[in-house]
C-alpha positions as CSV (number, residue, x, y, z in Angstrom):
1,X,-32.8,89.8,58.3
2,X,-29.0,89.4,58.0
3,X,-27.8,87.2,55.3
4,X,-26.3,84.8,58.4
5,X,-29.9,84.3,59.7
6,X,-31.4,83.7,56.2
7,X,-28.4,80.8,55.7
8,X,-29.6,79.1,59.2
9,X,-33.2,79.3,58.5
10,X,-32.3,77.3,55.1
11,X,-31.9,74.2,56.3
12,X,-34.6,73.7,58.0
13,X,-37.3,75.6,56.3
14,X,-36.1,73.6,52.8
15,X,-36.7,69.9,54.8
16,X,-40.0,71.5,56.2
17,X,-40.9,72.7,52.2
18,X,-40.2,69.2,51.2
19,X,-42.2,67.0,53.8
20,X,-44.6,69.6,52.7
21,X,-45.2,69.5,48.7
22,X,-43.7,65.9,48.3
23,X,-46.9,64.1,49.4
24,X,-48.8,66.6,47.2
25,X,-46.9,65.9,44.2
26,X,-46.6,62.2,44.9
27,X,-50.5,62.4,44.9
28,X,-51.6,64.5,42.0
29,X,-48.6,64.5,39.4
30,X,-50.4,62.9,36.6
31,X,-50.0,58.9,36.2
32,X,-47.8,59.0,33.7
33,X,-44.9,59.9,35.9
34,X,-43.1,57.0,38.1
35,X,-43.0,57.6,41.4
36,X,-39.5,57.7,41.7
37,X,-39.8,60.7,39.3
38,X,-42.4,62.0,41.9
39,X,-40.4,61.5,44.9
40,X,-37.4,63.3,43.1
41,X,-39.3,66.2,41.6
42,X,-40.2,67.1,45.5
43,X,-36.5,67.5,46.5
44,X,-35.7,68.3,43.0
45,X,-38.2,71.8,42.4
46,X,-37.6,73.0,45.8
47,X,-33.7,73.1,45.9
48,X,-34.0,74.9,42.9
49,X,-36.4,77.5,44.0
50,X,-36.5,77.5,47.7
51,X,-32.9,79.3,48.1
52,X,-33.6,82.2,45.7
53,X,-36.9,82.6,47.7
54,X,-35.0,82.2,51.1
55,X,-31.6,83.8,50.7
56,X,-32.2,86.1,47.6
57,X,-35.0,87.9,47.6
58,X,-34.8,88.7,51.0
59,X,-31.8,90.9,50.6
60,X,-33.2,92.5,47.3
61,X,-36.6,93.4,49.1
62,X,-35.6,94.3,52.2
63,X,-36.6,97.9,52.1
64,X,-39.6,96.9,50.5
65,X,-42.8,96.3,51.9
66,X,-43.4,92.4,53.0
67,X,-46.4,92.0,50.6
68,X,-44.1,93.1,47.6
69,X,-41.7,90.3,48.6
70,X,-44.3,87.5,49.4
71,X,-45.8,88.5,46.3
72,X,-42.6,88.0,44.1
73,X,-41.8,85.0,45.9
74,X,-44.6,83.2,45.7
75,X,-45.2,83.7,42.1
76,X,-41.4,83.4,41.5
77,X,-41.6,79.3,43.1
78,X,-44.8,77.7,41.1
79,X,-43.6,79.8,37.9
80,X,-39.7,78.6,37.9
81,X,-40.8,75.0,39.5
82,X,-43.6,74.6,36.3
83,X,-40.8,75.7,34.1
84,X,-38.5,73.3,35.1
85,X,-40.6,70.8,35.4
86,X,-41.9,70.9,31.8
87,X,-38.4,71.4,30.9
88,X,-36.9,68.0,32.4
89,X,-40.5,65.9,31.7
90,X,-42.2,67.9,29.3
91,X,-43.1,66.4,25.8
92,X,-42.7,68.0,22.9
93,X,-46.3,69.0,21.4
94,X,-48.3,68.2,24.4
95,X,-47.8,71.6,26.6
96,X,-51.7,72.1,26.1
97,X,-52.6,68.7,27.4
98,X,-54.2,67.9,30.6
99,X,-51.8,65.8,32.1
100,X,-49.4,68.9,32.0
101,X,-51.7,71.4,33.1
102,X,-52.6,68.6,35.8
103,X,-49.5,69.1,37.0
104,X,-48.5,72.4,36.5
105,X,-51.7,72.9,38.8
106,X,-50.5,70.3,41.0
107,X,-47.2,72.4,41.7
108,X,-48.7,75.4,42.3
109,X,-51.0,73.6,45.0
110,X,-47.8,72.3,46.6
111,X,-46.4,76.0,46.5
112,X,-49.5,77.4,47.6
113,X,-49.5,75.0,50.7
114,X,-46.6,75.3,51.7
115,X,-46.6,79.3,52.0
116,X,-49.9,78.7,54.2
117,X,-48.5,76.3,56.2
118,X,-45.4,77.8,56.4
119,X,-46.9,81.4,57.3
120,X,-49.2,79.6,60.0
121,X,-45.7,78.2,61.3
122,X,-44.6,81.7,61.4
123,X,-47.5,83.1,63.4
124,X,-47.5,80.8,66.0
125,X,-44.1,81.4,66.7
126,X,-44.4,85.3,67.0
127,X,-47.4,84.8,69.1
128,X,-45.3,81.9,71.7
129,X,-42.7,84.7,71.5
């Protein structure tokens, strides 16, 4: 893809990421987060992943093939998005806990559904095409 189609896709594939892992997130971050921390940490975790994913590692995988990029992508999102998370709402001495864990899983969920969705999305448009 040129970098011109990667920027148009952006938009709309970031709103469709949202409306995908907020409700996850809203559901099975652990209680002790508000959900105004919930509602933010959708937006939040996917503007910070979702454009090296869309416009990054598209250009540096190109020649590769796609499995190489969907696999460095998709490990790239939970990974960074766990990271961050803990960094901003982490507590000091509690990384082994199970709320963390909670939601570190919870965020890899959200990741993990919307790649699915988002590759079922895909599908369905080759085969309309």
């Amino acid at each position: 893809m040129k970098p011109r189609d990667l920027w148009s896709f952006l938009p709309l594939g970031f709103l469709i990421t949202v409306l995908i892992e907020t409700p996850i997130l809203l559901i099975g971050l652990s209680p002790r987060h508000s959900l105004r921390r919930r509602l933010a940490a959708g937006v939040w975790l996917t503007a910070c992943s979702y454009p090296v994913v869309i416009l990054v590692f598209p250009l540096i995988f190109e020649n590769a093939p796609e499995w190489v990029y969907i696999t460095v992508a998709e490990t790239f999102a939970p990974v960074s998005e766990c990271a961050l998370f803990w960094a901003a709402f982490g507590e000091r001495g509690k990384f082994w806990s199970r709320d963390a864990w909670r939601d570190f899983a919870i965020i890899v969920i959200a990741n993990l559904a919307s790649f699915l969705i988002g590759e079922a999305m895909h599908a369905y448009v080759r085969q309309t095409r």
